[in-house]
C-alpha positions as a printed NumPy array, in Angstrom:
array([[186.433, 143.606, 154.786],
       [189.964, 143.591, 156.589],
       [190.544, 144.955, 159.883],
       [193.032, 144.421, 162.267],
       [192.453, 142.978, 165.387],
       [195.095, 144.074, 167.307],
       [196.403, 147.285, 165.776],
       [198.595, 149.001, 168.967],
       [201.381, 146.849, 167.722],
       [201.848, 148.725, 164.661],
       [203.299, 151.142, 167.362],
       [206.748, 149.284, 167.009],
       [206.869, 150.449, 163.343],
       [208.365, 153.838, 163.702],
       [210.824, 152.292, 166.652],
       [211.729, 149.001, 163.978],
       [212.217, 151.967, 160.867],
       [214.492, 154.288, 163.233],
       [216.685, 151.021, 164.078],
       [216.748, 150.125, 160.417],
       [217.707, 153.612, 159.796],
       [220.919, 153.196, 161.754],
       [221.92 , 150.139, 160.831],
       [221.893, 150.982, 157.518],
       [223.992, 154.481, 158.372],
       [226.584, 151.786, 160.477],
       [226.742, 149.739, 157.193],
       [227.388, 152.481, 154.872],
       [229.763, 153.858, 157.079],
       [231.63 , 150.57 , 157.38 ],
       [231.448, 150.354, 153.607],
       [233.051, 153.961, 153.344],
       [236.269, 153.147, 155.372],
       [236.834, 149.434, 154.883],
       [238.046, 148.11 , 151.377],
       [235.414, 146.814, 149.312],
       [237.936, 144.211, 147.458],
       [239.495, 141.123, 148.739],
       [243.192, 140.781, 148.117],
       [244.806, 137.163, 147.591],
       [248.247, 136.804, 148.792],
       [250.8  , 134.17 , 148.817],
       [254.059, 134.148, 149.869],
       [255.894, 132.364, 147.307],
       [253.682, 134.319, 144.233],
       [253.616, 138.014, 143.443],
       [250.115, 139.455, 144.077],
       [247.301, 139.004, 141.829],
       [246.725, 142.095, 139.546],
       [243.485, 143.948, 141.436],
       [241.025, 143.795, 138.653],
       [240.769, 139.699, 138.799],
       [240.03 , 139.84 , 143.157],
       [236.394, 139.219, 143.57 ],
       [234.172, 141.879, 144.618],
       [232.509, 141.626, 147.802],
       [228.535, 140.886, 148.187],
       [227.148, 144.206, 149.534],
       [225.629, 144.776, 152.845],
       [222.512, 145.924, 151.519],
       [220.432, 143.225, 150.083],
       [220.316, 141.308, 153.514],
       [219.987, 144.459, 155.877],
       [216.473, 145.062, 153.506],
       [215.332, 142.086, 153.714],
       [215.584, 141.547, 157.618],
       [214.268, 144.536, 157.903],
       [211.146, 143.494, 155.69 ],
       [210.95 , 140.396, 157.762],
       [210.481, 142.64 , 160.905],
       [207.714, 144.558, 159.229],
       [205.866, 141.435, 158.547],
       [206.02 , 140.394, 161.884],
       [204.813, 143.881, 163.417],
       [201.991, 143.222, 160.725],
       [201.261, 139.714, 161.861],
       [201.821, 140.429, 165.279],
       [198.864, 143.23 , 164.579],
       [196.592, 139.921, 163.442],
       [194.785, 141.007, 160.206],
       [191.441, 139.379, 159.518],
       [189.175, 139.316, 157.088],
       [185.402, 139.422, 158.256],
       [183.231, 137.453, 156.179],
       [179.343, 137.24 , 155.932],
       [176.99 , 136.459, 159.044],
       [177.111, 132.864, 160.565],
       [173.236, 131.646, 160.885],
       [172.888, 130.939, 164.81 ],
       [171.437, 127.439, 165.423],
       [167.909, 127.372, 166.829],
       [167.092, 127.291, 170.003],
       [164.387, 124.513, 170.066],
       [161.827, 122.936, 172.306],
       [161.485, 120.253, 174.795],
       [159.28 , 117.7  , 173.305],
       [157.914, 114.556, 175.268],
       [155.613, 112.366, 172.575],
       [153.184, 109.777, 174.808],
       [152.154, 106.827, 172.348],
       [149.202, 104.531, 173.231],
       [149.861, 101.313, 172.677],
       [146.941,  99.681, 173.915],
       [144.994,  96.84 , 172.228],
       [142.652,  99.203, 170.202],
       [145.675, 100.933, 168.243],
       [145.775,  97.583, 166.277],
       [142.429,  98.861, 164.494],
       [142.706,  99.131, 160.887],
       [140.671, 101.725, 160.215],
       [143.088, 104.259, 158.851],
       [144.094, 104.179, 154.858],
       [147.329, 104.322, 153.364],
       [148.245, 104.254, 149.629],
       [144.321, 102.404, 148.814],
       [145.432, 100.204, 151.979],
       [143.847,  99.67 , 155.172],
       [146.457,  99.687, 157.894],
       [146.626,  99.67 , 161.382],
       [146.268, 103.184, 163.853],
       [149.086, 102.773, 165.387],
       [151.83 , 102.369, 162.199],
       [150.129, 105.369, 160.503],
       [151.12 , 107.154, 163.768],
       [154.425, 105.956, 163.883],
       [155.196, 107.121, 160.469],
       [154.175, 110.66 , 160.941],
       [155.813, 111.028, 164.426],
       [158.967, 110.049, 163.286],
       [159.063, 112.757, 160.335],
       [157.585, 115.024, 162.474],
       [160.646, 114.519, 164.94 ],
       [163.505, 114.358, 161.401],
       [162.105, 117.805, 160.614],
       [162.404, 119.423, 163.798],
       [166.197, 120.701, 163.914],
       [167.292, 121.385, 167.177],
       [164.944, 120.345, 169.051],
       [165.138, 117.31 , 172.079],
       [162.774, 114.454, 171.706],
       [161.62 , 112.047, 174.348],
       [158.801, 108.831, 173.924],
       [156.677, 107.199, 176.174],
       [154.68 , 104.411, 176.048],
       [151.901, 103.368, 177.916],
       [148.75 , 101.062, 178.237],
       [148.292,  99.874, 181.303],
       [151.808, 100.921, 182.669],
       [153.916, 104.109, 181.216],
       [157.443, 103.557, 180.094],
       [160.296, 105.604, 178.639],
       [161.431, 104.283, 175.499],
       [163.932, 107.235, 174.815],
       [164.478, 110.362, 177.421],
       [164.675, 113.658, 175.841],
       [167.404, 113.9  , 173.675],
       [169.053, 115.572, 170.416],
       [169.501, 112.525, 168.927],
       [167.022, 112.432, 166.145],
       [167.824, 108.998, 164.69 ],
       [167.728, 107.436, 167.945],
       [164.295, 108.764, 168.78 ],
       [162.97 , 107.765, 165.344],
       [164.295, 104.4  , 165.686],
       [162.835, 103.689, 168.585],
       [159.374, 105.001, 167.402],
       [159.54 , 102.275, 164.599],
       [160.581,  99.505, 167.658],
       [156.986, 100.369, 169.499],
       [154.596,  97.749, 168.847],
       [150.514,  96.84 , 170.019],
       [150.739,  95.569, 173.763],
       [154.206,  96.367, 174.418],
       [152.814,  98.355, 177.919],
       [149.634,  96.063, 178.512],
       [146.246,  96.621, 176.986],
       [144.71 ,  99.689, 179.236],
       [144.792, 103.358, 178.958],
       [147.073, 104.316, 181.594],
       [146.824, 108.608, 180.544],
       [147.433, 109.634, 184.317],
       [150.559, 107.702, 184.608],
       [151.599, 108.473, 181.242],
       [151.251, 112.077, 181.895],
       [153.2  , 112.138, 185.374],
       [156.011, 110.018, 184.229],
       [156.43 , 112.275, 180.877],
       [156.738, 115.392, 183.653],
       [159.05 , 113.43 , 186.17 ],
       [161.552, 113.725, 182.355],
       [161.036, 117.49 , 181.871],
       [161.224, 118.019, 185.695],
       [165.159, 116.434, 185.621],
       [165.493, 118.775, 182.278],
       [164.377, 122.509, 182.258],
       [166.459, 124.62 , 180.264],
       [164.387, 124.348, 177.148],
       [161.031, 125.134, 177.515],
       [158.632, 121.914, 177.547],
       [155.613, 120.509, 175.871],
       [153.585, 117.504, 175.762],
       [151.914, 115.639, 173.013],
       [149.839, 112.674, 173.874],
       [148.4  , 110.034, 171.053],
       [145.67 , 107.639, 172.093],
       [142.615, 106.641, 170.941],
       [140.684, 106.137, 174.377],
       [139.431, 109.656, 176.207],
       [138.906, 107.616, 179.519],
       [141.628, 106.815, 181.977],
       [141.375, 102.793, 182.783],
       [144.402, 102.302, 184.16 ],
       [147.412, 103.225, 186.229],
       [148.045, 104.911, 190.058],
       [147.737, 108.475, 189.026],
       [144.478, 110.018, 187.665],
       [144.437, 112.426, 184.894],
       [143.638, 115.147, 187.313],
       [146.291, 114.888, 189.623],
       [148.537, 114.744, 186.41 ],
       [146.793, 117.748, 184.685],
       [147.056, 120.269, 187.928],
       [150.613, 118.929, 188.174],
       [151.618, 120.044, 184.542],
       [149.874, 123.618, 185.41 ],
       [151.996, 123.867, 188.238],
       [155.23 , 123.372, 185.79 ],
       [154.047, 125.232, 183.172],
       [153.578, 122.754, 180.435],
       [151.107, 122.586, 177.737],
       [149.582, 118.852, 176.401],
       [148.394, 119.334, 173.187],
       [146.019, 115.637, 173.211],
       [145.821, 114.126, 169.842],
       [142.968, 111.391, 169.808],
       [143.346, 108.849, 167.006],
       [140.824, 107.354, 165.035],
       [137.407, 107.534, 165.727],
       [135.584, 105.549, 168.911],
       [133.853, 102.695, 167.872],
       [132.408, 102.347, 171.69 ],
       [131.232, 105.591, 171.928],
       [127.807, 105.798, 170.52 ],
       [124.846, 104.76 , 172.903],
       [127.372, 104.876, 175.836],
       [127.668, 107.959, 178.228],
       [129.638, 107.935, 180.772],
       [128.568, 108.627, 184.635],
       [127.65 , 111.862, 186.129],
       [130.329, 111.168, 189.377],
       [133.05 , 109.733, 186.797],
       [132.64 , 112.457, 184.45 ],
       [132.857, 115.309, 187.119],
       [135.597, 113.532, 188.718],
       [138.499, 112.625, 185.728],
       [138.432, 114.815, 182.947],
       [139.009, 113.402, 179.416],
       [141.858, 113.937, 176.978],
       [139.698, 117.454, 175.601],
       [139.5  , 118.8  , 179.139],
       [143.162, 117.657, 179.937],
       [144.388, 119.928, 177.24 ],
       [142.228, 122.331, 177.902],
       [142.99 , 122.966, 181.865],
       [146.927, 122.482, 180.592],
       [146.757, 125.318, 178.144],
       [147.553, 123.028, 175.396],
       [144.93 , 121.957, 172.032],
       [142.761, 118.822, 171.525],
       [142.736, 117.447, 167.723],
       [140.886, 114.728, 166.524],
       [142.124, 112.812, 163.673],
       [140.643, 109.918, 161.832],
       [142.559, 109.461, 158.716],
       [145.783, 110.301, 157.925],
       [145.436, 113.133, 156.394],
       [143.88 , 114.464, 158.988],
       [146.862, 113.201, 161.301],
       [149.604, 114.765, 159.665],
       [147.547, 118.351, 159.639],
       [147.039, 117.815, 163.557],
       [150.849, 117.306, 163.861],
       [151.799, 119.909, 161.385],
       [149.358, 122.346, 163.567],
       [151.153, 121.365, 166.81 ],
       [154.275, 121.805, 165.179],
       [153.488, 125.485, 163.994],
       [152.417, 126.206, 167.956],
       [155.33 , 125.107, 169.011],
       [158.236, 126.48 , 166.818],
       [161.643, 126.856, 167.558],
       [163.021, 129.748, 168.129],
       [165.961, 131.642, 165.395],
       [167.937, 134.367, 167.249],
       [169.041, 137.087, 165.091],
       [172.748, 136.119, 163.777],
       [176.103, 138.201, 165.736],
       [178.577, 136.504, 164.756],
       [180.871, 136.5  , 161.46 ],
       [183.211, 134.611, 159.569],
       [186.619, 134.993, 160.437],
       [189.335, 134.461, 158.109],
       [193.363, 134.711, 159.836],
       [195.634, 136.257, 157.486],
       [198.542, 136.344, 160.364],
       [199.918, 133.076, 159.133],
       [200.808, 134.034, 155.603],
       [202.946, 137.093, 156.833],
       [204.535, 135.005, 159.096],
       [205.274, 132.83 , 155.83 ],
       [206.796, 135.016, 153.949],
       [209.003, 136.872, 156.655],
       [210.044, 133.533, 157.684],
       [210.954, 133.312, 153.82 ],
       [212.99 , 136.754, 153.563],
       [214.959, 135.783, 156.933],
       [216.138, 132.696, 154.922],
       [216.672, 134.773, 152.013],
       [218.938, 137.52 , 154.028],
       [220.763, 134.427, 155.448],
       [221.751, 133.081, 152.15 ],
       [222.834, 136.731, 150.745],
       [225.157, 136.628, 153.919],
       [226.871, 133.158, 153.739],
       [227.649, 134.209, 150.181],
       [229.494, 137.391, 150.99 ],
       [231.055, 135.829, 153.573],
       [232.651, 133.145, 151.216],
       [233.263, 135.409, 148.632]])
């Protein structure tokens, strides 16, 4: 569709055809009472006969096309566009803060890959990081912890980045506890500098109990209510500790576990002991928290202004030429 973006100047037409109007009454007028022959005189010779003089170029040609020239430019000057189909807006995505354990147990090879046995902890990293290539638009940040909490990348667009440090993480890189408090609080302390998008947590570990760090889960939990953010906790593989053990009545009332952490957060706990069942948790996280696509407003736009200035620019020369020649005629 063409449209013109600024159509008011095609007010100057009727003001640029009057003046065209009168110059070419001026020429014809000129052309009326001056002679329209050149005469060659010398004053040793007699005069040339008339019929061999050179007629002169007429006025005409260039007074058309300078005034075609001005027309384009009241056209150009009016900026026609065309308007092409709807430009997809990009989507608006989420705030995503990943917390990896990388205690001593995620070297358990109790996971299968391709008829394999391979560790937790590089089945995790391999569907994190195409978790985070498929998520357009979204910013991405990793922590690490075990018995300390460390950022390995602060949120950030830059998807290759993230997943390149996700396949850097290694087994005992942040000591050999379960440090979920302090994982938690420094994973908020990132959102808290960073709030325009809205936030979520996901945290990966295969320990429920808290056995290390300054912070307790509950401090951490009642601090993520306060800002708003879910942790969907994601616990991997299965606990080899767990059966005949049960934890204290004082300690259980006291801490809660990573089910009751995202439970109090408003986020999901997932269990996954295969990988299979790890890429459906992260799928199902992913589907919770989806970016959002804002209906499309804008349009292609396609200038047309500089062709017409082109081709006046072209006619100008063109009028120029027709008058050097008369002149030397």
């Amino acid at each position: 569709m063409l449209v013109l973006a600024q159509p008011l100047w095609l007010l100057l037409t009727p003001l640029l055809l009057a003046a065209l109007w009168l110059a070419a009454r001026r020429s014809a007028d000129e052309g009326e009472s001056g002679s329209t022959r050149m005469l060659l005189v010398h004053p040793d010779l007699s005069p040339l006969p008339e019929e061999n003089n050179a007629p002169a170029v007429s006025s005409r040609w260039p007074l058309a096309l300078n005034g075609g020239a001005l027309l384009l430019l009241v056209l150009a000057l009016a900026q026609p566009q065309r308007i092409g189909e709807l430009i997809p807006e990009a989507p608006e995505g989420r705030e995503i803060v990943m917390l990896i354990d990388t205690s001593k147990t995620m070297s358990i090879d109790d996971f299968e890959l391709d008829g394999q046995r391979v560790e937790r902890l590089a089945v995790l990293k391999g569907v994190v990081s195409r978790f985070v290539e498929a998520r357009e638009g979204d910013r991405f940040g990793v922590i690490v912890f075990g018995s300390t909490a460390a950022t390995m990348v602060p949120p950030s667009f830059d998807r290759d980045l993230v997943t390149g440090m996700i396949r850097q993480v290694q087994v005992g890189i942040a000591g050999d506890n379960t440090a979920l408090g302090d994982a938690i609080g420094l994973a908020l302390k990132n959102l808290r500098e960073r709030q325009a998008l809205r936030p979520a947590l996901i945290l990966f570990s295969d320990n429920t109990d808290n056995t290390a760090g300054d912070l307790t889960p509950g401090e951490a939990v009642e601090l993520a209510k306060r800002m708003g953010v879910a942790i969907y906790t994601v616990q991997v593989g299965s606990d080899l500790f767990a059966e005949g053990r049960a934890p204290a009545a004082s300690e259980a009332a006291a801490e809660p576990g990573m089910q009751q952490i995202a439970s109090l957060s408003g986020g999901r706990f997932y269990r996954a002991d295969s990988s299979s069942a790890l890429q459906k948790v992260v799928a199902d996280i992913g589907q919770l928290e989806q970016t959002i696509t804002r209906p499309s407003t804008r349009r292609a736009v396609e200038e047309w202004y500089g062709a017409l200035l082109l081709l006046a620019a072209c006619l100008f020369s063109a009028a120029r030429l027709l008058q050097i020649r008369r002149m030397a005629a």
